[in-house]
BALOBA-1460 file (C-alpha; in Angstrom, 3 decimals):
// residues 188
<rec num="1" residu="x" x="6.722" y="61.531" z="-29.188"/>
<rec num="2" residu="x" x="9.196" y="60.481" z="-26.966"/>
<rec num="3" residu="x" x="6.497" y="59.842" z="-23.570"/>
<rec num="4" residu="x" x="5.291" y="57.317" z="-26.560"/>
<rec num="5" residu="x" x="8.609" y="55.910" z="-26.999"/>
<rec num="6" residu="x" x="9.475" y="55.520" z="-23.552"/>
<rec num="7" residu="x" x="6.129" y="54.137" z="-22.857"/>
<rec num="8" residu="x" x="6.117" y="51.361" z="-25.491"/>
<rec num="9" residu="x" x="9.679" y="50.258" z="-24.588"/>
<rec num="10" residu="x" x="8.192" y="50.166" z="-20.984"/>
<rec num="11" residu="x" x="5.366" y="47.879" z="-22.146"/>
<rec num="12" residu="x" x="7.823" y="45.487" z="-24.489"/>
<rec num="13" residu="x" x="9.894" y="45.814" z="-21.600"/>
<rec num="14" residu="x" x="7.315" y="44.215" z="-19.533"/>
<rec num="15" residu="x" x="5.758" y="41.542" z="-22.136"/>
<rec num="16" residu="x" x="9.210" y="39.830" z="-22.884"/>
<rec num="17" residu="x" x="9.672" y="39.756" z="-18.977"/>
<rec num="18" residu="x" x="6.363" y="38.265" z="-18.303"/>
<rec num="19" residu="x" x="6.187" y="35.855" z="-21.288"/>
<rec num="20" residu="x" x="9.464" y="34.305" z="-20.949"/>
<rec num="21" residu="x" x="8.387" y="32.071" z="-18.619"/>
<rec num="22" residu="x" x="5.236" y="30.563" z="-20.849"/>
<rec num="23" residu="x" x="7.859" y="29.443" z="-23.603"/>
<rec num="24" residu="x" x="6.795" y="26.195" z="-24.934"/>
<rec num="25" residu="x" x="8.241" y="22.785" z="-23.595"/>
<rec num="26" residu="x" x="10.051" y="21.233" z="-26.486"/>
<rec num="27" residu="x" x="9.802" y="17.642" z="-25.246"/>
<rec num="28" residu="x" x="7.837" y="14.952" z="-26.875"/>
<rec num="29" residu="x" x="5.533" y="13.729" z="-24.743"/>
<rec num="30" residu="x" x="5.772" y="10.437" z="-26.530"/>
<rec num="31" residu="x" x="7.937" y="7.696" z="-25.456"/>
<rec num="32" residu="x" x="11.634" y="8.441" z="-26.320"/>
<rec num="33" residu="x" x="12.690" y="4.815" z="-26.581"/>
<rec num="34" residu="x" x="10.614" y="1.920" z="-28.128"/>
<rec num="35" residu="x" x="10.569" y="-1.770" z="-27.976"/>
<rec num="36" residu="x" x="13.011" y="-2.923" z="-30.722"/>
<rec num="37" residu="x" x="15.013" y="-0.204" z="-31.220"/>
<rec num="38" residu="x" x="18.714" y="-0.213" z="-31.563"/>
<rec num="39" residu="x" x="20.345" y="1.564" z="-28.510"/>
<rec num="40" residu="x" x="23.391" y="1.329" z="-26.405"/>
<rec num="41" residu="x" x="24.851" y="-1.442" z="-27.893"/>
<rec num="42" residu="x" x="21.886" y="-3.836" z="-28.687"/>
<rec num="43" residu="x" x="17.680" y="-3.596" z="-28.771"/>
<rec num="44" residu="x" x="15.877" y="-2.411" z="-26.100"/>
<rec num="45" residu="x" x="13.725" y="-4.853" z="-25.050"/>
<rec num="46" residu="x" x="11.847" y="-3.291" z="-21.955"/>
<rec num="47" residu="x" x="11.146" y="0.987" z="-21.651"/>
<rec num="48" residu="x" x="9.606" y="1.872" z="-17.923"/>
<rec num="49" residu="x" x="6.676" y="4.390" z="-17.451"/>
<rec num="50" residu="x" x="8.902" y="7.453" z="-17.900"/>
<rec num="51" residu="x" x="9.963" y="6.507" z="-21.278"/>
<rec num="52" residu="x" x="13.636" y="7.053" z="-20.453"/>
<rec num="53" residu="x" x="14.998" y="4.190" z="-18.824"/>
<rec num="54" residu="x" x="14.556" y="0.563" z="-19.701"/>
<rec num="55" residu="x" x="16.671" y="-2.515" z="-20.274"/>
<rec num="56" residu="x" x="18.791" y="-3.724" z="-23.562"/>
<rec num="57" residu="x" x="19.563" y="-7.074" z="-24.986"/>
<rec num="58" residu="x" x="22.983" y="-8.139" z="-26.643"/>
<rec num="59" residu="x" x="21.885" y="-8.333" z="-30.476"/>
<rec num="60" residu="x" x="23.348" y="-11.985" z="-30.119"/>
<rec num="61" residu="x" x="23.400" y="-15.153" z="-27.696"/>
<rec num="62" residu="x" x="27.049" y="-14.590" z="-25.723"/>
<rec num="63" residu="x" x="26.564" y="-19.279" z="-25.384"/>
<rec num="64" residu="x" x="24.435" y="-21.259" z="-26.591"/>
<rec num="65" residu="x" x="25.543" y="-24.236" z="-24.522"/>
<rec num="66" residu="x" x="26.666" y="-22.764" z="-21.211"/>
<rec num="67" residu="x" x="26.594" y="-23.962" z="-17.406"/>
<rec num="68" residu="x" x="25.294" y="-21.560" z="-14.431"/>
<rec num="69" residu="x" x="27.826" y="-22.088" z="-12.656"/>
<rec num="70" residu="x" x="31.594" y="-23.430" z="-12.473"/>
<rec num="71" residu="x" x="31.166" y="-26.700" z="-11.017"/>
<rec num="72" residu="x" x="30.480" y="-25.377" z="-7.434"/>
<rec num="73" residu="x" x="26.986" y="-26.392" z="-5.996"/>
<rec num="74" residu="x" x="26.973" y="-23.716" z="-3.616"/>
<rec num="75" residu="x" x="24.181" y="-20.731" z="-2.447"/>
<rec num="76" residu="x" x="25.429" y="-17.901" z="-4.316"/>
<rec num="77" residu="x" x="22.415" y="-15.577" z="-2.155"/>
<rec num="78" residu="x" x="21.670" y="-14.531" z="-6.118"/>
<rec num="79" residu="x" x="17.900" y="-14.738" z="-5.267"/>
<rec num="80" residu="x" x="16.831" y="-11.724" z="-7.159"/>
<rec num="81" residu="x" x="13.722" y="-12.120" z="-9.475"/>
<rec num="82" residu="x" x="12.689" y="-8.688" z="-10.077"/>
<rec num="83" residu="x" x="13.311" y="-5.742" z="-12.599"/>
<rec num="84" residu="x" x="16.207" y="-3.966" z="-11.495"/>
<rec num="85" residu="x" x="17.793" y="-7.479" z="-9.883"/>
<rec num="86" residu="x" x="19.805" y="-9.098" z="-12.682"/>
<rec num="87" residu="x" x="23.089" y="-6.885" z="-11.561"/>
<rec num="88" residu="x" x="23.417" y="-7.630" z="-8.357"/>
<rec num="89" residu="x" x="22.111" y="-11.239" z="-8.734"/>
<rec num="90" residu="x" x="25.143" y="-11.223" z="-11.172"/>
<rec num="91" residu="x" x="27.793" y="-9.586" z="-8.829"/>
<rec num="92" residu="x" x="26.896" y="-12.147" z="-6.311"/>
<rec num="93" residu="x" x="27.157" y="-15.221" z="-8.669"/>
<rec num="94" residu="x" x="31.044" y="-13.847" z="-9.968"/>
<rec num="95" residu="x" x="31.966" y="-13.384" z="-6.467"/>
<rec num="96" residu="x" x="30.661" y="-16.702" z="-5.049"/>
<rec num="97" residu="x" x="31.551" y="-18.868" z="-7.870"/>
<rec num="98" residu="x" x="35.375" y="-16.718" z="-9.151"/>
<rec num="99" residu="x" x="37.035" y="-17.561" z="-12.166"/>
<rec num="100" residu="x" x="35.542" y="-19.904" z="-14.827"/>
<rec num="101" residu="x" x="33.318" y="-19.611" z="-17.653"/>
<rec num="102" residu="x" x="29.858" y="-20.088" z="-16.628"/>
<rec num="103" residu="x" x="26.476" y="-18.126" z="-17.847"/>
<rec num="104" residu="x" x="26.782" y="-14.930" z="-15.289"/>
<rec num="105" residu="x" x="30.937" y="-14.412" z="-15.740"/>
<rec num="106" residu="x" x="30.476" y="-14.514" z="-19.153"/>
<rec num="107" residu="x" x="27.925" y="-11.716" z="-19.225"/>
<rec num="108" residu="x" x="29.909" y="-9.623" z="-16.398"/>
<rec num="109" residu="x" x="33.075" y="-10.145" z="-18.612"/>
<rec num="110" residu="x" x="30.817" y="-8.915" z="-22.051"/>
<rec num="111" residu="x" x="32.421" y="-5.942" z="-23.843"/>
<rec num="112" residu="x" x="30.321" y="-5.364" z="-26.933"/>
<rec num="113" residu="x" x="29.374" y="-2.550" z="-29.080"/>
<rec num="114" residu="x" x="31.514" y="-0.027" z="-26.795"/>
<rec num="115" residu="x" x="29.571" y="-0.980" z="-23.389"/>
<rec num="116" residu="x" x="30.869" y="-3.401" z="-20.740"/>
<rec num="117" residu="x" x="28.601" y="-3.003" z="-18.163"/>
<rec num="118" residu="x" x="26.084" y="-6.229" z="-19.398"/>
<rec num="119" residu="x" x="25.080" y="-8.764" z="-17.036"/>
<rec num="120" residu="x" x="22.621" y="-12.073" z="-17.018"/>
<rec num="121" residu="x" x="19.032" y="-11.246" z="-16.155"/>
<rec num="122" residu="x" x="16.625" y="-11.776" z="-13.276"/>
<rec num="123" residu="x" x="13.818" y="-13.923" z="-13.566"/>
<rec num="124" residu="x" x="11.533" y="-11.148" z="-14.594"/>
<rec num="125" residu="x" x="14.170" y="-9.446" z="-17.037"/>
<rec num="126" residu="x" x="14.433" y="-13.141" z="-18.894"/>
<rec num="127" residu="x" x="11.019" y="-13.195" z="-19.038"/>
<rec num="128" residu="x" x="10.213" y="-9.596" z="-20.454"/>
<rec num="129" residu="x" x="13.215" y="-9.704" z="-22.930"/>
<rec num="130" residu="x" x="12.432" y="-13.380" z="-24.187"/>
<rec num="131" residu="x" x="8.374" y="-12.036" z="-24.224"/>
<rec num="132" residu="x" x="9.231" y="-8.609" z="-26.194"/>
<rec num="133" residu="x" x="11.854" y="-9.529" z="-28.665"/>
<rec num="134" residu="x" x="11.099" y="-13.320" z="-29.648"/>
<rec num="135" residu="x" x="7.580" y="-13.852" z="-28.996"/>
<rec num="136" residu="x" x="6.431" y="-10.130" z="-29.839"/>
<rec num="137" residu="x" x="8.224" y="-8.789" z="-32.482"/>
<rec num="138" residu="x" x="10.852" y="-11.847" z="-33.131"/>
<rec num="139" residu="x" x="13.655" y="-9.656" z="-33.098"/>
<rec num="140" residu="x" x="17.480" y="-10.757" z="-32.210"/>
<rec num="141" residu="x" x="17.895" y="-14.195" z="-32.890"/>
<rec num="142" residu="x" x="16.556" y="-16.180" z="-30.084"/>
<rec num="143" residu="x" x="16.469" y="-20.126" z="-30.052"/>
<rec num="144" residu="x" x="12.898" y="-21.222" z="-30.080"/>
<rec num="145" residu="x" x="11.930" y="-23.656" z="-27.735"/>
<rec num="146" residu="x" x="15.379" y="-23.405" z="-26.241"/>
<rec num="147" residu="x" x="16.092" y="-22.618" z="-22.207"/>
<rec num="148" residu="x" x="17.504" y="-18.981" z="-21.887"/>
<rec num="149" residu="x" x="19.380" y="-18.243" z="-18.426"/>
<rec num="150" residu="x" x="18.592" y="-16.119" z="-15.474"/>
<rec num="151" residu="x" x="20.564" y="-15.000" z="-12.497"/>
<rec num="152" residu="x" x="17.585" y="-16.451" z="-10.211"/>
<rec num="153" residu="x" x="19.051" y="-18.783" z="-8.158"/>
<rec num="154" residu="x" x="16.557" y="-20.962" z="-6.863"/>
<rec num="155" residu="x" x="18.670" y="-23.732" z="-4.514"/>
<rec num="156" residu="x" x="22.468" y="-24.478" z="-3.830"/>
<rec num="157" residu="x" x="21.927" y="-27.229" z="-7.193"/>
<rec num="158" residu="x" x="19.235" y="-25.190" z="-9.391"/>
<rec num="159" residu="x" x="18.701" y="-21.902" z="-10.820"/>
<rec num="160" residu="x" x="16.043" y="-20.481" z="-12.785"/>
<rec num="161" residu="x" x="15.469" y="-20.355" z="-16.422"/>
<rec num="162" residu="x" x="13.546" y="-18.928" z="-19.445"/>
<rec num="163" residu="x" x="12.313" y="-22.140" z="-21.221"/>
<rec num="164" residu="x" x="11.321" y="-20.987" z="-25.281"/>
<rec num="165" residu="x" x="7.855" y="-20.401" z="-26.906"/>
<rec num="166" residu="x" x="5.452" y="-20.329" z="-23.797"/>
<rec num="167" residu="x" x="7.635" y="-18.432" z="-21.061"/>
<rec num="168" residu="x" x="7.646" y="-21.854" z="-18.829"/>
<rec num="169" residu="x" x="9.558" y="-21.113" z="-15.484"/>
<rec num="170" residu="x" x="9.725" y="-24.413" z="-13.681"/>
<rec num="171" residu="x" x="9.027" y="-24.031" z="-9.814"/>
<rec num="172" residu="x" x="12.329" y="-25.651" z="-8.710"/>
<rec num="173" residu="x" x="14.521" y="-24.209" z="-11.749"/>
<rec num="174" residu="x" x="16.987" y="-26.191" z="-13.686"/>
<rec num="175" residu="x" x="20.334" y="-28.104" z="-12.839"/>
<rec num="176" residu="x" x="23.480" y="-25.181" z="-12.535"/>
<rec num="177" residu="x" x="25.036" y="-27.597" z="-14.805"/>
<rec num="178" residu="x" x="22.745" y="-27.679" z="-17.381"/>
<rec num="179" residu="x" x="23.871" y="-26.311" z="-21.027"/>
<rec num="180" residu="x" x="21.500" y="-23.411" z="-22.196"/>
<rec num="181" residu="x" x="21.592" y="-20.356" z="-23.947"/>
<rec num="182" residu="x" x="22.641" y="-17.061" z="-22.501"/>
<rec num="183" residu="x" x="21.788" y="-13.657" z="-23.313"/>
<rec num="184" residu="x" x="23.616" y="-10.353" z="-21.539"/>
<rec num="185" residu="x" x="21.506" y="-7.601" z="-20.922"/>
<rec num="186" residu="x" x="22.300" y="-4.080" z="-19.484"/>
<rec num="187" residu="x" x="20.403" y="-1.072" z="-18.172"/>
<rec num="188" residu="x" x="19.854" y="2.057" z="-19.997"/>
């Protein structure tokens, strides 16, 4: 009885060596964050192909009459229009134009719902975020046919902008001192 013994507790032995590696994945292969959903201090508005990362919205305009810039007409080198360029464009815009309160200090300056790392979008964040939340799911209180800042500058005098119900992004962008809406976004 005891070769059995021995033998069987050899073989178990064995089994829970072999199958512990082939233990089941618990993740979800589903997305983990969705379009909408409240997260890190506002809705995310934008989830990339892994599901994990993405961009969020403040739940709320931070101006809704508010200048690009202080006063100074100058080239900021905020030329950023992709995903991923809205923080930079904004840490050039703070350092080039200082102290004031214009669209991209504003944002930079943002503490809200325990974060503080919000800035103004790019181009193509302005877009997506204005596209998901207002024209998709109208979600977060955006002005319609209002003009929504980006960080984009587009000349020493003009920056881009996210112009209300048909995404319209004028070639030459808008005057810096223009009055329009501005919404802080942050990474996730």
């Amino acid at each position: 009885m005891k070769k059995y013994t021995t033998f069987s507790l050899l073989i178990l032995a064995m089994s829970a060596f072999i199958f512990s590696g082939c233990e089941k994945d618990n993740k979800d292969d589903g997305p983990k964050f969705k379009i909408g959903q409240v997260y890190g201090g506002g809705y995310v508005f934008y989830v990339d192909d892994s599901g994990e990362h993405g961009f969020i919205c403040a739940p709320t305009d931070q101006a809704t009459a508010m200048a690009w810039s202080n006063g100074s007409n100058i080239t900021t080198g905020a030329n950023g229009r992709d995903y991923g360029d809205g923080k930079l464009n904004t840490d050039k815009i703070v350092t080039a134009q200082g102290n004031g309160s214009y669209a991209a200090k504003i944002c930079k300056d943002l503490v809200l719902n325990g974060y503080s790392d919000w800035y103004l979008p790019s181009m193509s964040e302005a877009f997506r975020m204005y596209f998901n939340m207002k024209l998709m799911n109208d979600i977060g209180d955006f002005a319609a046919d209002e003009k929504y800042w980006s960080s984009t500058e587009a000349t020493p005098d003009r920056a881009f902008s996210q112009f209300g119900e048909d995404g319209y992004l004028p070639e030459g962008g808008y005057y810096k001192s223009s009055l329009y809406h501005v919404r802080a976004i942050r990474a996730f």
